[in-house]
mmJSON file of the N, C-alpha and C atoms, coordinates in Angstrom:
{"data_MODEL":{"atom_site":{
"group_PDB":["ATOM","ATOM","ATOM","ATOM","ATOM","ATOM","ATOM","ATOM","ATOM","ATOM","ATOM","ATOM","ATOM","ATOM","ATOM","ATOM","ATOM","ATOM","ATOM","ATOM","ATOM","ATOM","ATOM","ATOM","ATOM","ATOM","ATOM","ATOM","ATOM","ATOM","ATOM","ATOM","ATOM","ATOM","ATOM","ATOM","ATOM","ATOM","ATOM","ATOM","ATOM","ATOM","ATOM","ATOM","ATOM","ATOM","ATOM","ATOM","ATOM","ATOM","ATOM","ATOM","ATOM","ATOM","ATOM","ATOM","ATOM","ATOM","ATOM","ATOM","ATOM","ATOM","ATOM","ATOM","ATOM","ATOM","ATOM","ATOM","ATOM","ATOM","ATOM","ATOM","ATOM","ATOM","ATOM","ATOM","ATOM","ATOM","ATOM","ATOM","ATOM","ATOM","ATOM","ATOM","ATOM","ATOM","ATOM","ATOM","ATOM","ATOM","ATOM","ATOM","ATOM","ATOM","ATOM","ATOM","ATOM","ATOM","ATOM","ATOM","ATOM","ATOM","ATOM","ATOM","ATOM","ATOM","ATOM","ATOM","ATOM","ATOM","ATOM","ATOM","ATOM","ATOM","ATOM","ATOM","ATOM","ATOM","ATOM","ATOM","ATOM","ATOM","ATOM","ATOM","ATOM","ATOM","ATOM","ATOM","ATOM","ATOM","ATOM","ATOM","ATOM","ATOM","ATOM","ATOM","ATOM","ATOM","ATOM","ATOM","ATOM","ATOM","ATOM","ATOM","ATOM","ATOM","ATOM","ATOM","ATOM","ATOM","ATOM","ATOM","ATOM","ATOM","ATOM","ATOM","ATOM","ATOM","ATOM","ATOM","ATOM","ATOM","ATOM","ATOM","ATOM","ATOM","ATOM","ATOM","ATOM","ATOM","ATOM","ATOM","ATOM","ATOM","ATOM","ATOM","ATOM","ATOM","ATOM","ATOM","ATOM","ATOM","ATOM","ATOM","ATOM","ATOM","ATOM","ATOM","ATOM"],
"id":[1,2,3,4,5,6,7,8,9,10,11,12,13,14,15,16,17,18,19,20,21,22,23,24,25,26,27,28,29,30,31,32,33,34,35,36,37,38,39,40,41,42,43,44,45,46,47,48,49,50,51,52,53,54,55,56,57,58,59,60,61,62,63,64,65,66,67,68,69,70,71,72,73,74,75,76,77,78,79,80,81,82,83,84,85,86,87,88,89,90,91,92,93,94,95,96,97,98,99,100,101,102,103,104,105,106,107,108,109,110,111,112,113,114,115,116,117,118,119,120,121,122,123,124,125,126,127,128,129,130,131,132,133,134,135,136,137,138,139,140,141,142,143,144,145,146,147,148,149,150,151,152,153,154,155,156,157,158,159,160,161,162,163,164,165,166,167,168,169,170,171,172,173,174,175,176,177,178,179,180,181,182,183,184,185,186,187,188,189],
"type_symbol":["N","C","C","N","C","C","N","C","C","N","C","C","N","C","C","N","C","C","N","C","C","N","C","C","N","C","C","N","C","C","N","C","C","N","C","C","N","C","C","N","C","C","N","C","C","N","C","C","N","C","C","N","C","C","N","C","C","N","C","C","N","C","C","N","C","C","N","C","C","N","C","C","N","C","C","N","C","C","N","C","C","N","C","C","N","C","C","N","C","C","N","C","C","N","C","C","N","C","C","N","C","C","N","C","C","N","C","C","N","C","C","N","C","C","N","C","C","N","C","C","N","C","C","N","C","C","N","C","C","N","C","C","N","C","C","N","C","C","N","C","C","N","C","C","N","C","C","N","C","C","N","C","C","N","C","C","N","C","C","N","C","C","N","C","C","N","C","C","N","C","C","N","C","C","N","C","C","N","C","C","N","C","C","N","C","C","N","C","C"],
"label_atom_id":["N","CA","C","N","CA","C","N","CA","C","N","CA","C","N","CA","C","N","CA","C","N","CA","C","N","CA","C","N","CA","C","N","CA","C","N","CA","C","N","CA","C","N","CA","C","N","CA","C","N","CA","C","N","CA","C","N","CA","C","N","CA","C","N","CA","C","N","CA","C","N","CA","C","N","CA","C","N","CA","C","N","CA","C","N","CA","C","N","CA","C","N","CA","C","N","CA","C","N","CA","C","N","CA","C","N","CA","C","N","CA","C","N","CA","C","N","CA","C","N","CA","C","N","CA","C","N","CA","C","N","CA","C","N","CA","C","N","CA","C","N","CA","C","N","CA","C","N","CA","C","N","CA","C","N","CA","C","N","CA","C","N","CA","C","N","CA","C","N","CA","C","N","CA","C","N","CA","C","N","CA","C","N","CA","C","N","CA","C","N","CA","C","N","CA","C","N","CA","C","N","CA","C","N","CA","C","N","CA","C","N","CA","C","N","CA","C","N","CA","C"],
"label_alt_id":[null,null,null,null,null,null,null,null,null,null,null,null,null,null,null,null,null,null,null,null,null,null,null,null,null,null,null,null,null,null,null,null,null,null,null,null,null,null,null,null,null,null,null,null,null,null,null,null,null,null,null,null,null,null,null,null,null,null,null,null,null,null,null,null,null,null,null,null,null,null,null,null,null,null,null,null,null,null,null,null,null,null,null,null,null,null,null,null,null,null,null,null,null,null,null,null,null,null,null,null,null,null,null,null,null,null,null,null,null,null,null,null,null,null,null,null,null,null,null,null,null,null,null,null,null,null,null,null,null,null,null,null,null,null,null,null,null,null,null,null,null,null,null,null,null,null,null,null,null,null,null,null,null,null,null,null,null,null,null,null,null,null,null,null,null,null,null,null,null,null,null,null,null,null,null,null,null,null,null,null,null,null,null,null,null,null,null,null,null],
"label_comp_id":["UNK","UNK","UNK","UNK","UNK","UNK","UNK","UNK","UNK","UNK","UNK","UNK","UNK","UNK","UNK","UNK","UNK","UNK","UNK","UNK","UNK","UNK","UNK","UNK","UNK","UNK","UNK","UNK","UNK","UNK","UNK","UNK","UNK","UNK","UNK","UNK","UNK","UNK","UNK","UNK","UNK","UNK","UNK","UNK","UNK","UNK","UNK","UNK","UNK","UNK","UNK","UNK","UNK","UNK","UNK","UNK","UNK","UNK","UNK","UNK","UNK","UNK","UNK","UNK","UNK","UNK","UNK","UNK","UNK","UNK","UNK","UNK","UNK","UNK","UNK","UNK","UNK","UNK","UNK","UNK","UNK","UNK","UNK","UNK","UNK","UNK","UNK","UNK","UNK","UNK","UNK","UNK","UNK","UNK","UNK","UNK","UNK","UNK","UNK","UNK","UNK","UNK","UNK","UNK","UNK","UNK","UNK","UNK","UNK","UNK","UNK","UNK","UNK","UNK","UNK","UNK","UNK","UNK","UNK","UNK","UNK","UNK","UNK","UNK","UNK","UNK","UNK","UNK","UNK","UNK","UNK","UNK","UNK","UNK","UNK","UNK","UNK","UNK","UNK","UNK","UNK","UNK","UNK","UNK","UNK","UNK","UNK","UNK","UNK","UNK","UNK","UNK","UNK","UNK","UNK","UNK","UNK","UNK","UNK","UNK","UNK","UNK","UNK","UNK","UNK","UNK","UNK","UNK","UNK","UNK","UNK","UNK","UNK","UNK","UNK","UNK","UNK","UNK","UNK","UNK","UNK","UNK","UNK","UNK","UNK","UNK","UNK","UNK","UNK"],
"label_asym_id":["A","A","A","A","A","A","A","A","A","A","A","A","A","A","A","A","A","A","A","A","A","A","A","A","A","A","A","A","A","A","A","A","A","A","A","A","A","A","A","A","A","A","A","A","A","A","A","A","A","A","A","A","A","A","A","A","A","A","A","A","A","A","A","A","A","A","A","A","A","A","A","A","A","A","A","A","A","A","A","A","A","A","A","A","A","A","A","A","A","A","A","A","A","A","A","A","A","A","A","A","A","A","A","A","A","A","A","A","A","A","A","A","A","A","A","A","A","A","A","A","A","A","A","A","A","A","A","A","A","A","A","A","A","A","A","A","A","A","A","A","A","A","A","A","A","A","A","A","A","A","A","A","A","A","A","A","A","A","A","A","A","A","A","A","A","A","A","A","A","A","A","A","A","A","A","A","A","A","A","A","A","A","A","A","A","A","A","A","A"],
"label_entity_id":["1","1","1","1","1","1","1","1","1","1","1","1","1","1","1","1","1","1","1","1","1","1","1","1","1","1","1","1","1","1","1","1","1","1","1","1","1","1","1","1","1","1","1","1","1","1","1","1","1","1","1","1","1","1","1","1","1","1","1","1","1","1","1","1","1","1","1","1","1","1","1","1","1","1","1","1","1","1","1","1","1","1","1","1","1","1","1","1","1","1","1","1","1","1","1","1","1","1","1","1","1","1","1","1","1","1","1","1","1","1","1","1","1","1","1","1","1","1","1","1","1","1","1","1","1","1","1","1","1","1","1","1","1","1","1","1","1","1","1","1","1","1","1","1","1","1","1","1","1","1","1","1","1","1","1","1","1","1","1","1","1","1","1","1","1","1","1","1","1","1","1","1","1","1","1","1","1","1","1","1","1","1","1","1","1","1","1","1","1"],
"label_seq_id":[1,1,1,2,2,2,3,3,3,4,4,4,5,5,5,6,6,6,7,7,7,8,8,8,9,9,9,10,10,10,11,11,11,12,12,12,13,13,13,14,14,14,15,15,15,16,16,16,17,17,17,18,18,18,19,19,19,20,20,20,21,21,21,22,22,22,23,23,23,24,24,24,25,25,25,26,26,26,27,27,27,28,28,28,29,29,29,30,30,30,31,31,31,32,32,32,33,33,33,34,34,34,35,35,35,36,36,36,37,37,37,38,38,38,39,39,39,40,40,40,41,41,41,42,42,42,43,43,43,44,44,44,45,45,45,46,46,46,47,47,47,48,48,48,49,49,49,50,50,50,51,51,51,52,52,52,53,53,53,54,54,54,55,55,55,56,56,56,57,57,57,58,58,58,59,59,59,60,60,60,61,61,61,62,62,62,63,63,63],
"pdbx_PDB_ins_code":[null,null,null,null,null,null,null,null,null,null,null,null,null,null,null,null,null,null,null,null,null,null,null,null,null,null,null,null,null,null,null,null,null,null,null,null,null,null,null,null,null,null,null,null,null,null,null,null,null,null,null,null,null,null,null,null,null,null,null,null,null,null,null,null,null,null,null,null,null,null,null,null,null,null,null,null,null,null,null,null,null,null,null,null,null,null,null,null,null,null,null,null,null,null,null,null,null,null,null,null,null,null,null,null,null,null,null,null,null,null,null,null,null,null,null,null,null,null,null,null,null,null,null,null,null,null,null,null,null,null,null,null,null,null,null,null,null,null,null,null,null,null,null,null,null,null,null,null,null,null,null,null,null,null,null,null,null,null,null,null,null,null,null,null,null,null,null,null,null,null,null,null,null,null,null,null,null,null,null,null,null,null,null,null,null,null,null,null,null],
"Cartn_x":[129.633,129.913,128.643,128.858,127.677,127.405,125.876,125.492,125.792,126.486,126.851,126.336,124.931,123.701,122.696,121.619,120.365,119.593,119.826,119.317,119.833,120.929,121.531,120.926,120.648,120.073,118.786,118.043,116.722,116.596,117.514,117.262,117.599,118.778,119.417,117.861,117.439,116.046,114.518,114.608,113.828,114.135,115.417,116.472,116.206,116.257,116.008,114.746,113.926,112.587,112.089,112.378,112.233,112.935,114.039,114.57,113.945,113.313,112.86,111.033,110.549,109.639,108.65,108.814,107.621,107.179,108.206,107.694,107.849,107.473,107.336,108.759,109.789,110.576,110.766,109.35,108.772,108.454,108.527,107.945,109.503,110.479,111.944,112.59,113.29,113.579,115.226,115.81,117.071,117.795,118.393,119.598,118.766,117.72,117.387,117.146,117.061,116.659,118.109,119.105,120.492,121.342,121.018,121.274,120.823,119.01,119.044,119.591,119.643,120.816,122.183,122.592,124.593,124.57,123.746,124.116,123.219,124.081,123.615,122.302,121.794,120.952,121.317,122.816,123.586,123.965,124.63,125.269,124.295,122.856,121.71,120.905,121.4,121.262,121.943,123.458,124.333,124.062,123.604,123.586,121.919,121.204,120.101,119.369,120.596,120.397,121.006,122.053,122.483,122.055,122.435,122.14,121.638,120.883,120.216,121.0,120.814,121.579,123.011,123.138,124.352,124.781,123.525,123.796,123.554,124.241,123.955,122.322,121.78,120.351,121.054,121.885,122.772,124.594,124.406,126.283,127.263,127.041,127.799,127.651,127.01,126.375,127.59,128.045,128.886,127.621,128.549,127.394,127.658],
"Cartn_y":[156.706,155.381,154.853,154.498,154.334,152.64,151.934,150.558,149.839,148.358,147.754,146.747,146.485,145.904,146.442,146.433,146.705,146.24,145.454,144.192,145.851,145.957,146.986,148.093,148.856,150.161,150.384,149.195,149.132,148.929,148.539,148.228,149.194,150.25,151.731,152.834,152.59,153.292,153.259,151.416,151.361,151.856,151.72,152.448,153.735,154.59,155.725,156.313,155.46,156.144,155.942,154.928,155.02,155.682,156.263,157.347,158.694,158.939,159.948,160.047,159.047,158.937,158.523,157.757,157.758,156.695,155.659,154.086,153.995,152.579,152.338,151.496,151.493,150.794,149.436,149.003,147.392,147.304,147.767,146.897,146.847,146.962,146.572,145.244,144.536,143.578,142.912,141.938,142.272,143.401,143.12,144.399,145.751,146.177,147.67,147.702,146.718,146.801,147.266,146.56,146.825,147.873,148.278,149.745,150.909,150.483,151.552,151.716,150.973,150.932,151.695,151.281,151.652,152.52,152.839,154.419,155.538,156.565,157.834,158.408,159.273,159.767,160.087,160.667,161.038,159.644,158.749,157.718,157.0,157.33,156.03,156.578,158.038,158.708,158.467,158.257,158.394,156.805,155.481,154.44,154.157,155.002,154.89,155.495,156.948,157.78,156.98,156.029,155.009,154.81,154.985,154.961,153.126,152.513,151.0,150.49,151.518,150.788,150.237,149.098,148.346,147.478,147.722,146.96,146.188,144.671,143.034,143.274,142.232,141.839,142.038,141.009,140.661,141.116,141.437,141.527,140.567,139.233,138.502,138.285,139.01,138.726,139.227,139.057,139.153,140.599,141.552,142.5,142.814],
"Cartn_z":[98.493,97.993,97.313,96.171,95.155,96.231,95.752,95.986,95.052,95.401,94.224,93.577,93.737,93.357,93.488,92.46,92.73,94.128,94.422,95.64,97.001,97.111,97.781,97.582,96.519,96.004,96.673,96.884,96.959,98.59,99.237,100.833,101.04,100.675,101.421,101.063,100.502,99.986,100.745,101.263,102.393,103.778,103.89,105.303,105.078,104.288,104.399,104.207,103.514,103.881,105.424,105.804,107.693,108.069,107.636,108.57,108.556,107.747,107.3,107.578,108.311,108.958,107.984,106.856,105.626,106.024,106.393,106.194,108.002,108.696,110.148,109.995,111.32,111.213,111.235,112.244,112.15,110.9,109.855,108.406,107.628,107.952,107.878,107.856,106.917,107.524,106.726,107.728,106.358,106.774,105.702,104.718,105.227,104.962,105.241,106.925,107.666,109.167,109.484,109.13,109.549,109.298,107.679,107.297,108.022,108.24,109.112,110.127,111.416,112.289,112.022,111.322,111.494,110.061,109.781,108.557,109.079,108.647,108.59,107.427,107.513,106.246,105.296,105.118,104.137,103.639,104.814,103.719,102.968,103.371,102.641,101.4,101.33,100.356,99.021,99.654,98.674,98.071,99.044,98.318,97.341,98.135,97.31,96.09,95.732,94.702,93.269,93.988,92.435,91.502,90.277,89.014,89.377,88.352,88.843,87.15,86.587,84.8,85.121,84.65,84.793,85.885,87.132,87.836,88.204,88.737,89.266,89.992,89.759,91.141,92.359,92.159,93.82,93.645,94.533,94.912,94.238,94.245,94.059,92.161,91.567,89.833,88.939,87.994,86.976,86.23,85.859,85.218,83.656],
"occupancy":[1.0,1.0,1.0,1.0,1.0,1.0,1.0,1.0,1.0,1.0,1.0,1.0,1.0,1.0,1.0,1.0,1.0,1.0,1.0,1.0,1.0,1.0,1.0,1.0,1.0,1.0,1.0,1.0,1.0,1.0,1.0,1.0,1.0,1.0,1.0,1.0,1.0,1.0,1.0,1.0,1.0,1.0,1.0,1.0,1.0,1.0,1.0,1.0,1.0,1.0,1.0,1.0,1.0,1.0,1.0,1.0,1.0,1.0,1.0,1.0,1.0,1.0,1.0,1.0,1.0,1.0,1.0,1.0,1.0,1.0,1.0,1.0,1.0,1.0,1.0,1.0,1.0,1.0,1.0,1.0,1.0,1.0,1.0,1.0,1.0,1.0,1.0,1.0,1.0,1.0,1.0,1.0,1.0,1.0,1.0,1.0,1.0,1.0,1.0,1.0,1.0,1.0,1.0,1.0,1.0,1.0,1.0,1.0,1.0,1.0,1.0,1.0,1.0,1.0,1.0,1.0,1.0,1.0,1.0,1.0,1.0,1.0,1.0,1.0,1.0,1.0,1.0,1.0,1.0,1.0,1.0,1.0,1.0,1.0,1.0,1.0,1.0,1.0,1.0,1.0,1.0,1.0,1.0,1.0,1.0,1.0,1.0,1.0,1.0,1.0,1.0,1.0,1.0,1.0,1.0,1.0,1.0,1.0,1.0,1.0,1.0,1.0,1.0,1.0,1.0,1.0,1.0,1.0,1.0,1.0,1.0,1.0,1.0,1.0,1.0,1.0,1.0,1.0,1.0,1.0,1.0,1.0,1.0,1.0,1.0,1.0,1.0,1.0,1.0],
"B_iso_or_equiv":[0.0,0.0,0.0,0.0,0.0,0.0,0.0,0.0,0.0,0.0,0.0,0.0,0.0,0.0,0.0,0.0,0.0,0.0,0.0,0.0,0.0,0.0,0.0,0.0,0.0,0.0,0.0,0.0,0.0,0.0,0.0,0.0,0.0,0.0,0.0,0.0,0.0,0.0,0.0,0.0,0.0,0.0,0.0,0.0,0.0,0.0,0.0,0.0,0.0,0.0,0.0,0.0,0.0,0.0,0.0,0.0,0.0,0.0,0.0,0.0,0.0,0.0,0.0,0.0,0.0,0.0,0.0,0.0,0.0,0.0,0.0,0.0,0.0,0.0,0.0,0.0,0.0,0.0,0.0,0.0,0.0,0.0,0.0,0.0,0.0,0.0,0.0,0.0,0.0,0.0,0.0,0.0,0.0,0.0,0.0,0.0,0.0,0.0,0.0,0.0,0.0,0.0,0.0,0.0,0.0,0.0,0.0,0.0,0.0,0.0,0.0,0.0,0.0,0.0,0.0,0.0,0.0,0.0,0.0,0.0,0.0,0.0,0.0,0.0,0.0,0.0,0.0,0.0,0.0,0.0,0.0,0.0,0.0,0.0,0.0,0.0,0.0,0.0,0.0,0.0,0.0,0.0,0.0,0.0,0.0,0.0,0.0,0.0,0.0,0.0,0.0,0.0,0.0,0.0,0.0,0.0,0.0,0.0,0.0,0.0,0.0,0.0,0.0,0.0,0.0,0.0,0.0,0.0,0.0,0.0,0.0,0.0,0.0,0.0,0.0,0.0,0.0,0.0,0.0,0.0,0.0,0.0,0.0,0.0,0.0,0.0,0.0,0.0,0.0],
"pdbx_formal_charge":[null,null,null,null,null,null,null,null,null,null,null,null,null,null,null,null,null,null,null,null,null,null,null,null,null,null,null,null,null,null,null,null,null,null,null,null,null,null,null,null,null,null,null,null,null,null,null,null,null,null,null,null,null,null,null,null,null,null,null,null,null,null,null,null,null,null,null,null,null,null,null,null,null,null,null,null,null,null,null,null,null,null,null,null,null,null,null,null,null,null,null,null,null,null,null,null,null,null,null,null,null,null,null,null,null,null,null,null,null,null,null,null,null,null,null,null,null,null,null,null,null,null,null,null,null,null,null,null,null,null,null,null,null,null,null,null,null,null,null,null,null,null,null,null,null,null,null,null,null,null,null,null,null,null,null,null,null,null,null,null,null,null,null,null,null,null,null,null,null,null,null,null,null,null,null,null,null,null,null,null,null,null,null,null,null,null,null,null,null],
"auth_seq_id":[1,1,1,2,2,2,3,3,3,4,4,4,5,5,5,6,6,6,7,7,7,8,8,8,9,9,9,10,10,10,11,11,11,12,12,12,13,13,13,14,14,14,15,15,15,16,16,16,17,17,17,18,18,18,19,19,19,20,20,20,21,21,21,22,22,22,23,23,23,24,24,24,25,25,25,26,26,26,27,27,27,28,28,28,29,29,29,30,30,30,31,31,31,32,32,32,33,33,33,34,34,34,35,35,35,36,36,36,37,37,37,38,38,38,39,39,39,40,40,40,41,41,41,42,42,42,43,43,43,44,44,44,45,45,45,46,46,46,47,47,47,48,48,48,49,49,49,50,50,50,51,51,51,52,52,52,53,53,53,54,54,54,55,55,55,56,56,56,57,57,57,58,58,58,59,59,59,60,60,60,61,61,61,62,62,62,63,63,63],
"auth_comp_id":["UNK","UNK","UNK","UNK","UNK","UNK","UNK","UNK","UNK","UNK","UNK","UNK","UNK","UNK","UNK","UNK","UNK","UNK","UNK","UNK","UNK","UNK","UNK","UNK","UNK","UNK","UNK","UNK","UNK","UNK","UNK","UNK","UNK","UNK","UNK","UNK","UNK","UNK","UNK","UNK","UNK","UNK","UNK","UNK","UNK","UNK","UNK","UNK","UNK","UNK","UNK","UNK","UNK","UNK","UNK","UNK","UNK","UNK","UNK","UNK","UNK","UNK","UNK","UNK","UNK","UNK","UNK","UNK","UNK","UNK","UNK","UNK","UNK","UNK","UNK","UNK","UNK","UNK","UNK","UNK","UNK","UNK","UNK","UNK","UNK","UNK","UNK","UNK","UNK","UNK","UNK","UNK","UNK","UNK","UNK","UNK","UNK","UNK","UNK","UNK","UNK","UNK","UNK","UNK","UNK","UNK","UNK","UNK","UNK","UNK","UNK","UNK","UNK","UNK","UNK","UNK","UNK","UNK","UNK","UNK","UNK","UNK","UNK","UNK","UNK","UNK","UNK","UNK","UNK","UNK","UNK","UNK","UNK","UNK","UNK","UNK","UNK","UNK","UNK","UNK","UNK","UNK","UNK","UNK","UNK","UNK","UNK","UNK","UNK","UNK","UNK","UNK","UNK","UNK","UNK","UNK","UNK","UNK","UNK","UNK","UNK","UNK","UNK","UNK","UNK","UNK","UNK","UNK","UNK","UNK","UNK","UNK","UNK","UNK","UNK","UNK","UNK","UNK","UNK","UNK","UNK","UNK","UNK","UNK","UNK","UNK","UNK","UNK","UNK"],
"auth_asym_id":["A","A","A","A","A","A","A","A","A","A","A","A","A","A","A","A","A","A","A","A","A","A","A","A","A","A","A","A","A","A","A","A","A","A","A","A","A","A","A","A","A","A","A","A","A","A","A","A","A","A","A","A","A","A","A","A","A","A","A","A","A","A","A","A","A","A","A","A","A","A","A","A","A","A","A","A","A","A","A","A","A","A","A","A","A","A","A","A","A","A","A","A","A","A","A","A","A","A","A","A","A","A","A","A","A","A","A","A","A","A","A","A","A","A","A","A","A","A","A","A","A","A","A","A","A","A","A","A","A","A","A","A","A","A","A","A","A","A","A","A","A","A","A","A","A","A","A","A","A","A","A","A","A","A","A","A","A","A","A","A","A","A","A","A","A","A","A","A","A","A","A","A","A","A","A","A","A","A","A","A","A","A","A","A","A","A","A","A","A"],
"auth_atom_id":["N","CA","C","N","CA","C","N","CA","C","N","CA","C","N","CA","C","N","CA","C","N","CA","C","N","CA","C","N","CA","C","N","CA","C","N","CA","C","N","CA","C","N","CA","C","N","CA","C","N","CA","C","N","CA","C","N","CA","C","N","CA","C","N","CA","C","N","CA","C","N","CA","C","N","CA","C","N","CA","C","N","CA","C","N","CA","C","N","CA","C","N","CA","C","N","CA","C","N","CA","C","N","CA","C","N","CA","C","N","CA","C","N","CA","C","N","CA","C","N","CA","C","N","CA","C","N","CA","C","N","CA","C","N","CA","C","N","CA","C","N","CA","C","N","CA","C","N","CA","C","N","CA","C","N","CA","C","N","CA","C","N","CA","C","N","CA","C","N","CA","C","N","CA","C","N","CA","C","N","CA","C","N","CA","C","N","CA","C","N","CA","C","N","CA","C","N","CA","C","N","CA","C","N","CA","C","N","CA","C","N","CA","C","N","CA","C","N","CA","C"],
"pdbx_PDB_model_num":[1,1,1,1,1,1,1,1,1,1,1,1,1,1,1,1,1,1,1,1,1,1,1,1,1,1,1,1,1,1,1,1,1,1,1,1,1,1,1,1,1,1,1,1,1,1,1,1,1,1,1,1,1,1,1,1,1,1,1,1,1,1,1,1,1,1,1,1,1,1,1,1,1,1,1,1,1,1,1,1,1,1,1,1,1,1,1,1,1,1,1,1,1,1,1,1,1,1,1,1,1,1,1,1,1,1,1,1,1,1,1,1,1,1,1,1,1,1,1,1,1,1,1,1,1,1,1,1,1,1,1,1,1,1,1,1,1,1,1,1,1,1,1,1,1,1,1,1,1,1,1,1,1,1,1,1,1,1,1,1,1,1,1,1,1,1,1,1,1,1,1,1,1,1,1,1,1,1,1,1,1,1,1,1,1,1,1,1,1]
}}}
């Protein structure tokens, strides 16, 4: 499942670099504290490999 804002693209990216041991999980906060929680590595992959062309800042943006 692609991310459907940049704002999104960019927290599944911080979630997964803490999963992956790069970043500390205390420097998390938000959207990526919670992602990391309740997603897998695969699913934070799939939201953080997203193309960023064409897409809203935020969720709620007209694109």
């Amino acid at each position: 499942m692609p991310a459907k804002s940049k704002a999104q693209q960019k927290a599944a990216g911080a979630a997964l670099s803490a999963k992956r041991g790069d970043t500390k999980v205390g420097e998390l906060k938000g959207a990526s504290r919670s992602m990391y929680k309740s997603m897998s590595e695969k699913e934070l992959e799939e939201f953080a490999s997203t193309k960023r062309k064409g897409l809203p800042e935020h969720k709620g943006e007209a694109r």
